[in-house]
C-alpha positions as CSV (number, residue, x, y, z in Angstrom):
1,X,-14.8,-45.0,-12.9
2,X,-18.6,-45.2,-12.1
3,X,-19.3,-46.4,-8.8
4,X,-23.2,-47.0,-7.1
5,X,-24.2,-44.6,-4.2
6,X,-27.6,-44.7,-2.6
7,X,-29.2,-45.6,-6.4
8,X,-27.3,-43.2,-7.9
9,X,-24.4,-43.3,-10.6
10,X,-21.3,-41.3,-9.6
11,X,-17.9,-40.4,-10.7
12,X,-14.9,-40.2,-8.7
13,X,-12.0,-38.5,-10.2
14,X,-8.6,-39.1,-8.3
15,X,-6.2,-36.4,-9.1
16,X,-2.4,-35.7,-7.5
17,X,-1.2,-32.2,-7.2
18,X,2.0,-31.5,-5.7
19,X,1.9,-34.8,-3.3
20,X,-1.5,-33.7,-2.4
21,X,-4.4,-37.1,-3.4
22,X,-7.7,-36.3,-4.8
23,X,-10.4,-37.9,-4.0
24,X,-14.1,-35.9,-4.9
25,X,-17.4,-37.7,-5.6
26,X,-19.0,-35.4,-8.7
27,X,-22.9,-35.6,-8.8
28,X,-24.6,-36.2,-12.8
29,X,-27.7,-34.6,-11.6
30,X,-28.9,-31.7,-11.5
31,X,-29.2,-31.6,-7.6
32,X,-26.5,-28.9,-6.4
33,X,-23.4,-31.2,-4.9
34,X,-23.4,-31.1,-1.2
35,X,-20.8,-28.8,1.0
36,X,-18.9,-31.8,2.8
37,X,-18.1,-33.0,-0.7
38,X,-16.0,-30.0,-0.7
39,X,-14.8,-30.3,2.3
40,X,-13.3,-33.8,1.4
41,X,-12.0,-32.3,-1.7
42,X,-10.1,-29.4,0.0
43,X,-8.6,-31.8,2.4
44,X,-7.8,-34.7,0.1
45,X,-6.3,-32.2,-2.6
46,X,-5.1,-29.2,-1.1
47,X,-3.6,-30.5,2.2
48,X,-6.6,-28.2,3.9
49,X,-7.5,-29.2,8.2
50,X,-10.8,-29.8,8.5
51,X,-11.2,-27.0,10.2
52,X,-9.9,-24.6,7.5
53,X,-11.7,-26.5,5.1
54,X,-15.1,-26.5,6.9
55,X,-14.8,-22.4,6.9
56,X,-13.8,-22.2,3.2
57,X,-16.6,-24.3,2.1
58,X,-18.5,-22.2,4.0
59,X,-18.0,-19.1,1.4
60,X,-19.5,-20.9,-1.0
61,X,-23.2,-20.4,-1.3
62,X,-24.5,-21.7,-4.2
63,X,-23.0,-24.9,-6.4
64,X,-25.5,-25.3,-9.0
65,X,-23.1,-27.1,-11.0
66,X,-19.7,-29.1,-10.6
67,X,-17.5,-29.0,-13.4
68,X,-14.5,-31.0,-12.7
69,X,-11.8,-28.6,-10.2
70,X,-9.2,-30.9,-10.9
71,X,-8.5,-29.2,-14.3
72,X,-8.6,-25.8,-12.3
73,X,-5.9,-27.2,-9.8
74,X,-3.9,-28.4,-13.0
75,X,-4.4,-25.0,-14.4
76,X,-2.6,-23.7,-11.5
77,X,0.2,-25.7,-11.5
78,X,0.9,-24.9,-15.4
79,X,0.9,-21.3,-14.3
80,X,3.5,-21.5,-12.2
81,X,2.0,-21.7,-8.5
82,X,3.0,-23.8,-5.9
83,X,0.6,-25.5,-3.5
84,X,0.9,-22.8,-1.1
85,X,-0.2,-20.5,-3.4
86,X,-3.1,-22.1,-5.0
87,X,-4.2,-23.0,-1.3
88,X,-4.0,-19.1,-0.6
89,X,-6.4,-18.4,-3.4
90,X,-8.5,-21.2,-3.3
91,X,-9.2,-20.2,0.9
92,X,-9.8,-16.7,-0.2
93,X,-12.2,-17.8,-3.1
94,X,-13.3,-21.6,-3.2
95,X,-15.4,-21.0,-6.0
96,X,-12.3,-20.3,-8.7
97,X,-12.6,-24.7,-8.3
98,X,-15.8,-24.2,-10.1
99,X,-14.7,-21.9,-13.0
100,X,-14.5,-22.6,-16.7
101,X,-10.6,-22.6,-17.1
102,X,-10.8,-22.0,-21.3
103,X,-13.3,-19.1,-20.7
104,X,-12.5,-17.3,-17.8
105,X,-9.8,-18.6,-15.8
106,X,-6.6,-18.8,-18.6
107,X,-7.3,-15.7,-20.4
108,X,-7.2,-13.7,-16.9
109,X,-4.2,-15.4,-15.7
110,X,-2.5,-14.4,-19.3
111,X,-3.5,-11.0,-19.5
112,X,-2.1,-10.4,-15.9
113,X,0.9,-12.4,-16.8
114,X,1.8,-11.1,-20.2
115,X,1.7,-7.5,-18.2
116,X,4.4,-8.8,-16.0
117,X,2.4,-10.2,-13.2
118,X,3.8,-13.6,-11.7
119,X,4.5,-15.7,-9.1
120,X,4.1,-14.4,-5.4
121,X,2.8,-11.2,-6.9
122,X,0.3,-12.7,-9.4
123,X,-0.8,-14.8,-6.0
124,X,-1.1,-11.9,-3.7
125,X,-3.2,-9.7,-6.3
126,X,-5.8,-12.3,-6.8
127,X,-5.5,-13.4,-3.4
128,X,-6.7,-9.9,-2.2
129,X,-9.3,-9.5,-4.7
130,X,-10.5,-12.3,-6.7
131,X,-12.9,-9.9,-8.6
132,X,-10.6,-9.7,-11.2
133,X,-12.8,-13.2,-12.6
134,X,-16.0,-11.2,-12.8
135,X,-14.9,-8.6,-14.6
136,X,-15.3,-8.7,-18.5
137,X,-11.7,-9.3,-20.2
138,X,-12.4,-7.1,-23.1
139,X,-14.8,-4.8,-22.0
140,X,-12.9,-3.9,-18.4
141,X,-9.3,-5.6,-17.6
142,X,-7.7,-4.2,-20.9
143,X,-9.1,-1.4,-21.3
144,X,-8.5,-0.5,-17.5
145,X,-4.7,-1.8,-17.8
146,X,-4.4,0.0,-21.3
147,X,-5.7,3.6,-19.7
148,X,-3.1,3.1,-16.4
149,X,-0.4,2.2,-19.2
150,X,-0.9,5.5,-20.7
151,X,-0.8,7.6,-17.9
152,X,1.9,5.4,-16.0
153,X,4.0,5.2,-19.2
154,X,5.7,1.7,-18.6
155,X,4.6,-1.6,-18.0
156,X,6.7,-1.7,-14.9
157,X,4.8,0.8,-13.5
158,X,1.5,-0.6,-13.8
159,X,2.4,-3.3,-12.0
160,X,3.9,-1.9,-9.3
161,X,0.1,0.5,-9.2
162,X,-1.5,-2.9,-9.2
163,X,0.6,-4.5,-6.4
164,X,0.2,-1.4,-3.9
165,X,-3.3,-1.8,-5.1
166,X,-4.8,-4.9,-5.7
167,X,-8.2,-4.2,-6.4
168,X,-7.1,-1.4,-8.6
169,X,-8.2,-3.4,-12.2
170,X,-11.8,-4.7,-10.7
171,X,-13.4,-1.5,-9.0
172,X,-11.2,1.1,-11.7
173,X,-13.5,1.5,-14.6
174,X,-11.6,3.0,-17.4
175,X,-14.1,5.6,-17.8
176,X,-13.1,6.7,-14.3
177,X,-9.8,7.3,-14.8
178,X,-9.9,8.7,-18.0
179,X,-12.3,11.3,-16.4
180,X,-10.0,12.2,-14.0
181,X,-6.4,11.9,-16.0
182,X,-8.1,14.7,-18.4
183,X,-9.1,17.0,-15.3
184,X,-5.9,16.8,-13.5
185,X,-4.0,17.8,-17.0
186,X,-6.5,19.9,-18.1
187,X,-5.8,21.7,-14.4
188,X,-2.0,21.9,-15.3
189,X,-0.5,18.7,-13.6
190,X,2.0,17.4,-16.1
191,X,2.3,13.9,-16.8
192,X,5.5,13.2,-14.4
193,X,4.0,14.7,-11.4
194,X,0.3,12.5,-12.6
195,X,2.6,9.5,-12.4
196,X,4.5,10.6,-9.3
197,X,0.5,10.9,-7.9
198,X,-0.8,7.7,-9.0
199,X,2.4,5.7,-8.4
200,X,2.5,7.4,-4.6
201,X,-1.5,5.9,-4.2
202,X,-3.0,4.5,-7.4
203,X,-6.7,4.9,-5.6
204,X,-6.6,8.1,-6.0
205,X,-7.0,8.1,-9.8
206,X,-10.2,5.9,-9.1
207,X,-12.0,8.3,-7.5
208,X,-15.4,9.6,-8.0
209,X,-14.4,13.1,-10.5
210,X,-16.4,15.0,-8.0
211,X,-13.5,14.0,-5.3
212,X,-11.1,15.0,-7.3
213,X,-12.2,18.3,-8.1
214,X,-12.8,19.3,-4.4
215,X,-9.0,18.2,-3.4
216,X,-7.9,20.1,-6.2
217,X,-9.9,23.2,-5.4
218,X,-8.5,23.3,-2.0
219,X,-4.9,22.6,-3.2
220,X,-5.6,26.2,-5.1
221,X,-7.6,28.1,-2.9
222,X,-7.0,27.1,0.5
223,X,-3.4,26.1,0.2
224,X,-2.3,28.1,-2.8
225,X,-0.1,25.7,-4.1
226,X,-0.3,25.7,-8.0
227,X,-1.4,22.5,-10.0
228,X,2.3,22.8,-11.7
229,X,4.3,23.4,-8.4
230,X,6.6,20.8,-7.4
231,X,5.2,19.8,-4.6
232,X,1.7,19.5,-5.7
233,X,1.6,15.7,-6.0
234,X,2.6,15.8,-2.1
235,X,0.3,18.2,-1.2
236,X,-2.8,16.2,-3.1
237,X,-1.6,13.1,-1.1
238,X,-1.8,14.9,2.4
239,X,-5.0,16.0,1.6
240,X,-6.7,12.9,0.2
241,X,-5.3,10.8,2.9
242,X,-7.3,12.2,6.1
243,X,-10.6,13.8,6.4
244,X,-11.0,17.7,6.1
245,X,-11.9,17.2,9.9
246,X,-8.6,16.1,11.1
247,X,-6.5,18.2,9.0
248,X,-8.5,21.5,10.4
249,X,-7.6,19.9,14.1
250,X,-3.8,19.7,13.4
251,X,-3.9,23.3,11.9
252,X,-5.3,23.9,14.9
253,X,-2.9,22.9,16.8
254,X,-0.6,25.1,15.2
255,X,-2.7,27.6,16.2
256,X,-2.4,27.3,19.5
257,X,1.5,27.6,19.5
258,X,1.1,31.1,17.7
259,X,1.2,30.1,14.2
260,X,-0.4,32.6,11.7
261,X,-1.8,31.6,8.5
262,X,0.9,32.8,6.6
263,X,3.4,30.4,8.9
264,X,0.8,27.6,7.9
265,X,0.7,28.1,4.2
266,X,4.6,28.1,4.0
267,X,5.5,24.9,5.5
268,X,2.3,23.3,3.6
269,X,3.7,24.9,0.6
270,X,7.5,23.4,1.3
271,X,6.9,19.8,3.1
272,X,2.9,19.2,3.2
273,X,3.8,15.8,4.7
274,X,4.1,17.6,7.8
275,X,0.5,17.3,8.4
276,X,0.1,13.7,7.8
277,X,2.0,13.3,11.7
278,X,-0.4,12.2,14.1
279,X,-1.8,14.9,16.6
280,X,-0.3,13.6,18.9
281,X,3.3,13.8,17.8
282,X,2.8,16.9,16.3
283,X,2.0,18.6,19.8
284,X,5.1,16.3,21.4
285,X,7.0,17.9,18.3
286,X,5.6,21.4,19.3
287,X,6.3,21.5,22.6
288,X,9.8,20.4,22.0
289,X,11.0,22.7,19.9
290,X,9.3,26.0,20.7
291,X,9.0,25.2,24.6
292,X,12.3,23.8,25.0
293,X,14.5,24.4,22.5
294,X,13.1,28.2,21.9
295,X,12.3,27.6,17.8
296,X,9.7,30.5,16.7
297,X,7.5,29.4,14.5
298,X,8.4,31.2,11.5
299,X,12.1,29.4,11.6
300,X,9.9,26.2,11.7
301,X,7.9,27.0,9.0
302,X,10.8,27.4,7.0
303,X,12.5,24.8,8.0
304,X,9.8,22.6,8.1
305,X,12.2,18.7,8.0
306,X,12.8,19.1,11.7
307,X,9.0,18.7,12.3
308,X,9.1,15.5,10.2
309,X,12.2,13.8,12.3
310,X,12.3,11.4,14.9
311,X,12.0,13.0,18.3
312,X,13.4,9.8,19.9
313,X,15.9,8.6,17.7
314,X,17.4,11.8,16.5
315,X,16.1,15.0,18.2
316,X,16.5,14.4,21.5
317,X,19.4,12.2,21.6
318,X,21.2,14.9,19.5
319,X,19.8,17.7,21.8
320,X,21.4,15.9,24.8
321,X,24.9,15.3,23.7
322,X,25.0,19.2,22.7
323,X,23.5,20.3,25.6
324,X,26.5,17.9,27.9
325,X,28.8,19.7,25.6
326,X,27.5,23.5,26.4
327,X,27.5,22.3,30.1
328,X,31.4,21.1,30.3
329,X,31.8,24.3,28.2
330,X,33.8,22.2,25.6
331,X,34.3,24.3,22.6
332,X,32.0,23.0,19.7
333,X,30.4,24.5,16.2
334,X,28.0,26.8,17.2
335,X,25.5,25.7,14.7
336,X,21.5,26.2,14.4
337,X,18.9,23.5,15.0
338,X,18.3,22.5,11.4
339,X,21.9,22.1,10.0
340,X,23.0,19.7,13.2
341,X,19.7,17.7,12.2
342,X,20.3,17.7,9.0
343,X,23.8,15.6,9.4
344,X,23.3,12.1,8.9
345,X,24.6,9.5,11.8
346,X,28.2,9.3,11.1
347,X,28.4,13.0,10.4
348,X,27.2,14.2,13.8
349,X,29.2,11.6,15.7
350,X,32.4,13.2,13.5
351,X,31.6,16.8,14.0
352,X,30.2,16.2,18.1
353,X,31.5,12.9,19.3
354,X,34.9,12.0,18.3
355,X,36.5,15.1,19.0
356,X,35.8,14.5,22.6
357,X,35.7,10.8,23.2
358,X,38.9,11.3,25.4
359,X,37.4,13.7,27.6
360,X,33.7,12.1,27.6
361,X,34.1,8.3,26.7
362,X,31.2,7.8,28.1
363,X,29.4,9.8,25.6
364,X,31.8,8.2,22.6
365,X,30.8,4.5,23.0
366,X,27.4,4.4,23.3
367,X,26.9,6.6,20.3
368,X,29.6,4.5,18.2
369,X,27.6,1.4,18.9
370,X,24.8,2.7,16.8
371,X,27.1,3.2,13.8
372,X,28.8,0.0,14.2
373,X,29.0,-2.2,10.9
């Protein structure tokens, strides 16, 4: 329907998605449609407040042209998305209403979808990087989903890369991770410990090569833990996630409980993940064991779990009801620190609570409660 405004001939499509009426005045000319038209638009179709549609609109820097975003809201609703959802993604990037749906917006959806992408998860990767749209289809999204299939194996598996994250197929050239797929293998990481890697933090495999080389030169040299060990893609993790800085505090701090080197390298070499604990908790952790509970550090270092634990839900409270034990001089197993850790819930109340809950109820129920189905 063509209607007269200020000289001017106008169309105005009205469109209803989901309960939601559209109403949005489209200008023929060549003159760049102006903002509040938008703001009508995400009000009248989406259900936006003014408010939130003001500040969306405001994202939107340049409309050089208006091509109808009814047939992009359509689009949407064939894929599968409720109103929720297209609202998510249109508020994180208001100018998907202005995309060609044929050229860029349907063969995207479908090549995310036919990998196994839907739904609440197809929402939630787009939401968090919309990207994807500027990206060539065959020049970077397959070939970047093809590479992560081969080193991921499944599928499955490159989805679940994708979900933890998002932004994974715009800024992960193929190139890239080619690059450094071949210089992990070609270091002696076999392929189940690259997918346990790139599964654990698929950013990682995005990395400049440069990156990558350094962590796996101190892995080697500083660490001494081979590129084959077990443990390696652990060990890469712990030291990709924090600065060299932060890590050389923590050790440290080690250091200043009378840990050697050697002490060092061992637990890095059995449970790295010990030095991803905060500073903080690892001196709390410190001081408990070897200040109060008389653990050297070479029993720690080779038992490195207990430094891993939670202090306030399991150490302590498992420390006391020994300690109440020793102190009534009840007659217990004389186990070490790490085996009574060790137990799960149900097994410590077995082997130190119920055998005494007639002569210490008060130490029976509370500790039953936290078992209780």
């Amino acid at each position: 329907m063509l209607i007269s405004l200020r000289g001017k001939a106008v169309a105005v499509s009205t469109f209803q998605v989901q309960g939601f009426k559209s109403q949005f005045v489209y200008s023929t000319s060549a003159t760049p449609a102006p903002t509040h038209f938008l703001v009508k638009y995400l009000v009248d179709s989406l259900g936006f407040s003014k408010q939130e549609a003001t500040s969306t609109s405001s994202k939107v820097t340049s409309l050089k042209t208006f091509k109808n975003p009814d047939l992009v809201l359509n689009f949407f609703v064939q894929s599968g998305l409720d109103n929720t959802q297209i609202k998510r993604i249109v508020s994180r990037e208001p100018t998907l209403l202005l995309r060609d749906v044929s050229k860029i917006l349907k063969p995207k959806f479908q090549c995310l979808m036919d990998l196994g992408l839907f739904g609440s998860d197809l929402v939630n990767v787009i939401a968090k990087d919309t990207t994807i749209f500027d990206r060539g289809l065959d020049t970077h999204l397959r070939p970047t989903i093809d590479c992560l299939r081969k080193t991921l194996g499944t599928n499955e598996n490159v989805v679940k890369a994708i979900k933890k994250t998002p932004w994974l197929l715009s800024f992960g050239a193929h190139h890239t991770i080619e690059a450094n797929v071949l210089l992990l293998k070609k270091g002696g990481v076999s392929d189940v410990k690259l997918k346990t890697l790139v599964l654990r933090n698929p950013r990682y495999i995005i990395q400049k090569t440069e990156w990558v080389k350094d962590l796996l030169h101190r892995m080697e040299k500083d660490f001494r833990v081979p590129l084959h060990s077990p443990i390696f893609p652990y060990g890469f993790h712990t030291l990709a996630c924090q600065r060299k800085s932060t890590l050389e505090r923590k050790i440290g701090i080690f250091k200043s409980f009378g840990w050697s080197d050697n002490d060092i390298l061992e637990m890095f070499r059995k449970l790295p993940l010990c030095f991803t604990q905060s500073e903080v908790r690892i001196k709390k952790a410190l001081n408990l064991y070897m200040k109060e509970l008389g653990s050297g550090p070479a029993y720690l270092a080779s038992h490195p779990a207990i430094l891993v634990y939670s202090l306030e839900k399991r150490v302590v409270p498992r420390m006391q009801v020994l300690k109440i034990l020793d102190e009534k001089k009840l007659k217990r197993r004389k186990w070490s620190l790490y085996p009574v850790l060790m137990l799960t819930e149900s097994k410590f109340i077995e082997y130190f609570v119920l055998p005494y809950k007639d002569q210490m109820p008060d130490l029976y129920e509370p500790h039953m409660k936290t078992v209780a189905p």
